[in-house]
C-alpha positions, 0 to 999 in steps of 0.5 A: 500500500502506498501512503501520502506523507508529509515531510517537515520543511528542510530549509531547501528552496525549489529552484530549477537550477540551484540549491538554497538554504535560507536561515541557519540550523545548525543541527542540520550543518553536517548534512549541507556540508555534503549537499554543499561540496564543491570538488572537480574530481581532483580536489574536493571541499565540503561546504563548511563555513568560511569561518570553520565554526560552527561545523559538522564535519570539516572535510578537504580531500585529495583524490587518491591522497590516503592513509593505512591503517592494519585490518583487524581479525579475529581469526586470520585466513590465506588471502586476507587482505592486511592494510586498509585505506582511509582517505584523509581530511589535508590541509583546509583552505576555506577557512577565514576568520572575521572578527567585528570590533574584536567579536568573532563572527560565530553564527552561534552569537549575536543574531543573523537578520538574513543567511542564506547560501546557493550551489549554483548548477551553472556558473559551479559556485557555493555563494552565501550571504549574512547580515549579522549583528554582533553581541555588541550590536554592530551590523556587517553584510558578508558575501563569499564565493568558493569555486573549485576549477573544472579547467585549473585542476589544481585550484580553488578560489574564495572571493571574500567581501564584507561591508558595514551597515551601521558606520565606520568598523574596524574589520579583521580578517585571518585568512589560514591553511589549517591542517590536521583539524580535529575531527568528531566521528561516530563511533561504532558505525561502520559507515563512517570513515576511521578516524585519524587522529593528526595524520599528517606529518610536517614537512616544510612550512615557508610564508611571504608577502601573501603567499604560504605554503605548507607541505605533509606526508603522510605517515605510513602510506608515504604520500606526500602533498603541498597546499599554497594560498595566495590573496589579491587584495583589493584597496584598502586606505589604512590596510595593515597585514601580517603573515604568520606560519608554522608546521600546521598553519599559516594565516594572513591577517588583514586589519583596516577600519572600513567606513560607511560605503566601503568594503574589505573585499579580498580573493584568495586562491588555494592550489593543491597537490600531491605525489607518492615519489615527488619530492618536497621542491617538486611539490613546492614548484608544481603548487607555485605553478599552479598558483601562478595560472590562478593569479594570471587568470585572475577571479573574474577569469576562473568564474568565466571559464568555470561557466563556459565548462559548465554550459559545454556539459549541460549542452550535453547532459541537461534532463527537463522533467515539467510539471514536478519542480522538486524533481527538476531541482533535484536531477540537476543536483544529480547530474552537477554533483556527478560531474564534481565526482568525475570531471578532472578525476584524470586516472584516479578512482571515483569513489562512491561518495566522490569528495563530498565527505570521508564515507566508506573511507573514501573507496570506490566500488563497482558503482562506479562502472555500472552506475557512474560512468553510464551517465558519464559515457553518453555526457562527458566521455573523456572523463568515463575514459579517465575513470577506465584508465585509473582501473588500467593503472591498477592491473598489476594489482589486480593480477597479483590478487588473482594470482594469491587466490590461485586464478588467471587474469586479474581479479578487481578489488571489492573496495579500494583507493588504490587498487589494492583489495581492503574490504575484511570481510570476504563473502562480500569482498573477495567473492564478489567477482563480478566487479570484474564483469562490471569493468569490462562492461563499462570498457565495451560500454565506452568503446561502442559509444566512443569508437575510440581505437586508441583507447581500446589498444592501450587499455580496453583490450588488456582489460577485457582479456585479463578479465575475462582469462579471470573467469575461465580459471574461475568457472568450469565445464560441467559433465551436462555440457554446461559452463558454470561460476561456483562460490561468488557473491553477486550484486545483492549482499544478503546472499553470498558465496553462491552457485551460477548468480545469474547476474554475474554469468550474464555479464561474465558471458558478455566479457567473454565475448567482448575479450573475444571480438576485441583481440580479433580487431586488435590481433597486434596487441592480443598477440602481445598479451599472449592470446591466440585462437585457442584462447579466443575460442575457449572464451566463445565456448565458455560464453555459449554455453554459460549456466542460466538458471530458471525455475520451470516452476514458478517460471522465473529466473532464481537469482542464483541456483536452488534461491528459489527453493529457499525459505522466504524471509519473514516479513509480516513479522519484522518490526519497520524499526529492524530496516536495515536487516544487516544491522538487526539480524546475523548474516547468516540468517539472511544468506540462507532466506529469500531477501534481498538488499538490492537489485540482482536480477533486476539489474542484469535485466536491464544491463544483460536485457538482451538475454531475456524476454519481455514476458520473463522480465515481467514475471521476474519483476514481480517475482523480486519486487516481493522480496527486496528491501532496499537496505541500499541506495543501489537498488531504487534506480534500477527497480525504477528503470525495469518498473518502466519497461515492465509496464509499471510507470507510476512505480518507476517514478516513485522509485525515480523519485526515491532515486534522486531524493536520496541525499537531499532528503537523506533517505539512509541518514547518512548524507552527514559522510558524503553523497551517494554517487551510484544513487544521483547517477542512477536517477539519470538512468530512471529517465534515460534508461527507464522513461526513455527506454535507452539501450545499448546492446552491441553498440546499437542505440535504441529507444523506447520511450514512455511517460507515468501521467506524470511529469508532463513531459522529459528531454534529455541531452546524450552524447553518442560517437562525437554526436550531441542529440536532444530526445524529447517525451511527451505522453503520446510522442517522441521527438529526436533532433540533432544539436551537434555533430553529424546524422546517425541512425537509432531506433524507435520501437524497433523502427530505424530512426536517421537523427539529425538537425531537424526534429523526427516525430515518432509515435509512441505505443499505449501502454497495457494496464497491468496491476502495481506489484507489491513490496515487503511490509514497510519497504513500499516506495512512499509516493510523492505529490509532484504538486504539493507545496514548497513548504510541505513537499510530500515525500517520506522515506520509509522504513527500509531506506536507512542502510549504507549503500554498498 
């Protein structure tokens, strides 16, 4: 059953294309700071206030800059992994201080008439503005804005402005580079990130005129980096400054008495980097360098091309859903904080909370592949390339694990920074082998889109033999002339270490294929990876006569043989205060019952689609609607996806909502340690892939689109082959154009469709009235009310929605 809640007012505004909060609540800081994050992929900074308190959980990062720290057990085994890795919070460059006639400016004192701050999705920049009365009763307006640089990788910017209301006040400013804050953690939750208490070691510390920089190592990892501020400051009759630095901070106070009139307005510029073998005047002269390109850009220049960048991608990328506001504002927030995650990522991992906060200690997962790098492909293709290139840097890595658990080919971590495997715990780790094919997938996804030869011959290739060598040692020949994967865990954690999981022998079957008709376009580099024909041929065989297991009773796929014949979890009789189960009950219990956490065979539906029948899809959807709880953010993207082609278009949407909703309602109670990647991207595949209909077997695009009564109408923008095409939905038609590029061929309900500049108009079929599959008992997607209002906007999670998402 499908209830019409309420939700409390959050302190967000509805606005198409920025996110706002107006007024203060200080309890509801840790969560904005991840709402409010600005990164480019390189660089990533929450969105604590320049003043650094009050805060909820301070947090500056570097993609790939970690720390180790051992991994516990009770009870060793062979093949355990032994060091973890925990990203670390470096040195903080927001921050700066204000003090009024010698009153700090603390949002907690004295009394803000007017606070408010937007992420704009278009110029890619956190503004904020106060009016603040201190305790003594002197009235100042301050204006910032922070930008991180999409086209300067190593630099961010905060333009700082502040104004007397009330007279002539004596104004000072500290502008500093912090490192090694402290920082509160919640103990005992395994979401949030170890704790590191003072991680970093000076190494060098050097201030003069404006301009300081600091630079740490790490102190077992051995990485080293360098943070650098520089300031322009714009006159000021009267203006005194004074640079101070030391082992963990340099700061650059201004003090000047500003009439009536006037303002103290100054930019400070921040570069960042840092290098496992650089060593200390390397890293000084590359921060150097790169403070020296800000200072020459100038603020007004880094604003400029940060909107040009900007406007380039949502020429590409933009999604128009009319008739629901929130949900507007929302898949925009997806899609900008996505690009965050992955625009100058550049052969570093994307991990599943980007840089927005030190969740899952800042590892990446197979969400990147199935999830992220979707959405990346068809909109910003280098930087899906960038991403398949970190997992190429990594392959040494990954073959030495395989060759630890005693397999061929390369064996893909579970959970990593660097690409070495630090998940303890392996049912869900080591035996999740389907990363693997996850991999490959995103390789053969971007090579279809792409047609990118160079790539294929320097890195896919490689990958896709080395993954697919993986599962021929894995799996075996059975004597009923079948090709089986034994022992594997599959997407869905609440069953583990099981025979033929369909999921993963779909897109294992798909790797093999793809290993194969790769080296046979690349016949060079196949015969310097050691592949011949026998090898290939061994690949096809194994990939034709791959295990599917299907139920001829129930007539549905099990999600792994003999699941079906499992009891079935028990949910009349689980209390909606038990959600997550894996925080309530034993692991064990789980693994031996019908429940699961996240879309399984619902995913391999959608990404292995070609592999079953729309009639089986449909029986398989009800079929698994009844047993997923959604203990994860994974799952509601893609139930709304196969919702969608099933013929359930009102459920698709509510699941779409949930989706995109996910961190600006924070559904799992947990957006305080970050964003949910996997999840924001997905709410791109809801309406690309569910409502659109978009697929993409062996390179072939297809549509098939159709629309829940509500929204009135979507567009989305995707990029195919160097080719930029607008597809617009509307209840009974679709309209295909060109905006960039050259004409190519899709199609249509199966009919072929020449896209070019002038709009093709193509009917869309009625849909079958089917009945609304049902839940478990507290796990039904809440529905939402597109048309409430802005103050009382209907959507409420449900019980189920608390879990982590891996």
């Amino acid at each position: 059953m499908t209830n019409h809640l309420p939700r409390p007012e959050r302190g967000y505004t509805r606005s198409p294309w920025e996110l706002r909060w107006q007024g203060l609540d200080v309890d509801e800081l840790q969560r904005t700071e991840s709402t409010f994050a600005l990164s480019n992929g390189h660089i990533g900074m929450r969105g604590t206030l320049e003043e650094a308190e009050p805060r909820g959980l301070p947090g500056t990062y570097l993609n790939g800059f970690y720390e180790e720290h051992e991994l516990p057990y009770a009870e060793a085994g062979y093949g355990y992994p032994e060091a973890g890795q925990t990203v670390v919070n470096v040195t903080d460059g927001k921050v700066i201080r204000l003090l009024v006639e010698d009153e700090p400016l603390d949002m907690r004192y004295g009394q803000a008439t007017d606070h408010h701050r937007v992420l704009d999705f278009r110029s890619g920049t956190l503004r904020r503005q106060t009016e603040w009365t201190s305790p003594t009763g002197r009235r100042v307006r301050v204006r910032t804005e922070r930008l991180v640089s999409f086209t300067q990788r190593a630099v961010a910017a905060v333009r700082y402005e502040v104004e007397p209301l009330d007279g002539r006040i004596q104004l000072v400013a500290q502008s500093d580079l912090l490192t090694n804050e402290p920082i509160e953690h919640e103990p005992g939750d395994p979401r949030v990130a170890a704790a590191l208490e003072a991680p970093l070691v000076s190494e060098y510390a050097k201030a003069e005129d404006y301009r300081a920089v600091l630079v740490h190592r790490t102190k077992r990892s051995g990485l080293r980096m360098a943070a650098a501020m520089d300031h322009q400051i714009e006159e000021s009759p009267g203006l005194r400054t004074d640079m101070e630095c030391e082992a963990d901070l340099a700061r650059l106070t201004l003090a000047v008495d500003v009439p009536m009139g006037s303002k103290l307005c100054f930019t400070k510029f921040l570069a960042y980097g840092w290098s496992a073998q650089r060593s200390i005047p390397a890293l000084r002269a590359q921060v150097d360098a790169a403070l020296a390109g800000a200072l020459q850009t100038g603020w007004d220049g880094l604003l400029a091309e940060q909107r040009e960048f900007l406007d380039n991608f949502w020429a590409s990328a933009d999604v128009e859903l009319d008739g629901d506001p929130e949900l507007q504002q929302a898949v925009r927030f997806a899609l900008f904080h996505v690009l965050q995650a992955g625009a100058r990522g550049e052969s570093r991992a994307i991990p599943g909370k980007g840089l927005t906060g030190p969740g899952y200690d800042g590892h990446a997962f197979w969400d990147t592949e199935t999830f992220v790098l979707q959405l990346l492909t068809y909109t910003l293709p280098d930087a899906a390339r960038d991403a398949l290139r970190w997992r190429h840097s990594t392959l040494d890595k990954a073959k030495e694990r395989a060759a630890q658990l005693g397999l061929r080919g390369a064996s893909f971590p579970w959970r990593s920074i660097n690409g070495a495997e630090c998940s303890a715990y392996w049912p869900a780790g080591t035996a999740a082998f389907h990363v693997n094919a996850d991999i490959a997938d995103a390789v053969l996804r971007y090579l279809n889109a792409t047609h990118d030869v160079e790539f294929e011959r320097e890195c896919g290739t490689e990958l896709l033999t080395e993954t697919a060598r993986l599962w021929i040692s894995l799996g075996h020949h059975d004597p009923h002339g079948g090709f089986r994967i034994d022992g594997v865990t599959g997407p869905d954690e609440y069953s583990a270490v099981v025979d033929n999981n369909v999921y993963t022998n779909l897109m294992a079957q798909r790797n093999l294929r793809a290993a194969a008709d790769s080296c046979e376009r690349q016949p060079d580099i196949a015969e310097q990876l050691g592949v011949d024909h026998i090898e290939v041929a061994g690949w096809r065989e194994a990939a034709r006569k791959m295990r599917v297991p299907y139920d001829d009773l129930l007539k549905v796929h099990p999600q792994s043989e003999r699941f079906t014949e499992h009891a079935k979890w028990d949910f009349a009789n689980t209390p909606p205060d038990r959600y997550p189960l894996l925080l309530n009950y034993p692991y064990f219990d789980l693994y031996r019952k019908q429940v699961v956490k996240q879309a399984d065979l619902v995913l391999a539906m959608h990404l292995r689609g070609d592999a079953f029948s729309l009639e089986q899809k449909r029986r398989n959807f009800v079929y698994y609607e009844a047993l997923t709880v959604r203990d994860s953010s994974l799952s509601a993207a893609t139930q709304s996806v196969m919702a969608a082609e099933c013929g359930h278009l009102e459920l698709a949407y509510d699941y779409f909502a949930e989706a995109v909703l996910t961190d600006l309602h924070d559904l799992h109670h947990n957006v305080r340690n970050g964003l949910h990647m996997a999840s924001l991207a997905g709410s791109w595949l809801a309406i690309v892939a569910g409502f659109g209909g978009m697929r993409d077997y062996d390179g072939e695009l297809s549509f098939r689109p159709r629309l829940p009564p509500v929204p009135h109408r979507i567009a989305f923008r995707m990029c195919f082959r160097g080719n930029q095409f607008c597809v617009e939905i509307q209840q009974d038609i679709a309209r295909y154009w060109l905006t960039h590029g050259t004409p190519f061929t899709i199609t249509h309900y199966d009919v072929p469709v020449t896209v070019t500049h002038d709009s093709v108009t193509m009917p869309i079929p009625p849909a079958e009235q089917l009945e609304r599959p049902s839940q478990p008992a507290w796990c039904a997607p809440v529905r939402r009310l597109p048309h409430a209002t802005p103050t009382a906007p209907a959507m409420s999670p449900s019980p189920a929605a608390t879990a982590s998402q891996t």
